[in-house]
Steps between C-alpha positions, in 0.01 A plus 500: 500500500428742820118334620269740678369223772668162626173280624613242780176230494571265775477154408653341811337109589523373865369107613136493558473527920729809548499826438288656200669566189437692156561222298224286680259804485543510089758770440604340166186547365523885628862496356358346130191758508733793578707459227255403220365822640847676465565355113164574419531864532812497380698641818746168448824708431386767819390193786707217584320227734677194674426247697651561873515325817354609820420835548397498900121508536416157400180526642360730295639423161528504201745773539625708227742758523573762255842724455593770503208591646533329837155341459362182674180335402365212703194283408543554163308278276473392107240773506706804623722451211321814240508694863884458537557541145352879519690567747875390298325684208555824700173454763486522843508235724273224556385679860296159596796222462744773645674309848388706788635304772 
């Protein structure tokens, strides 16, 4: 099976009192949401998603990172799931959860 996208959803959990993590800011509800998204339209056998540790900018998670394409998504919520899906459906994109710093 060659996939066309390999989605990275951080899903990393720190102790309360430290540093910010994905997990703590709900990234496996964005994880669930992105793939009921992905089976929905039927892009199961093009888009694999899995659950990853931490991808650097804690702060401003969820991150999401998509291959091949190089892409990094930050503050990504439930909601941005249809968004992200367009874009592994052959979109552009998502240009407002794209990491700029």
């Amino acid at each position: 099976m060659l996939l066309r996208h390999h989605v990275f959803v951080c899903t990393n959990a720190r102790a309360e009192g430290g540093r910010p993590s994905c997990g703590a800011r709900g990234s496996e509800a964005v994880l669930e949401a992105l793939t009921n998204e992905i089976l929905r339209r039927g892009l199961g056998a093009d888009v694999a998603i899995t659950h990853s540790g931490c991808l650097g900018p804690c702060w401003d998670g969820p991150n999401v990172v998509v291959y091949p394409d190089g892409v990094f998504y930050t503050g990504v919520n439930p909601d941005d799931a249809a968004a992200i899906a367009d874009h592994l459906a052959g979109g552009e994109p998502v240009a407002r959860l794209l990491r700029t710093r």
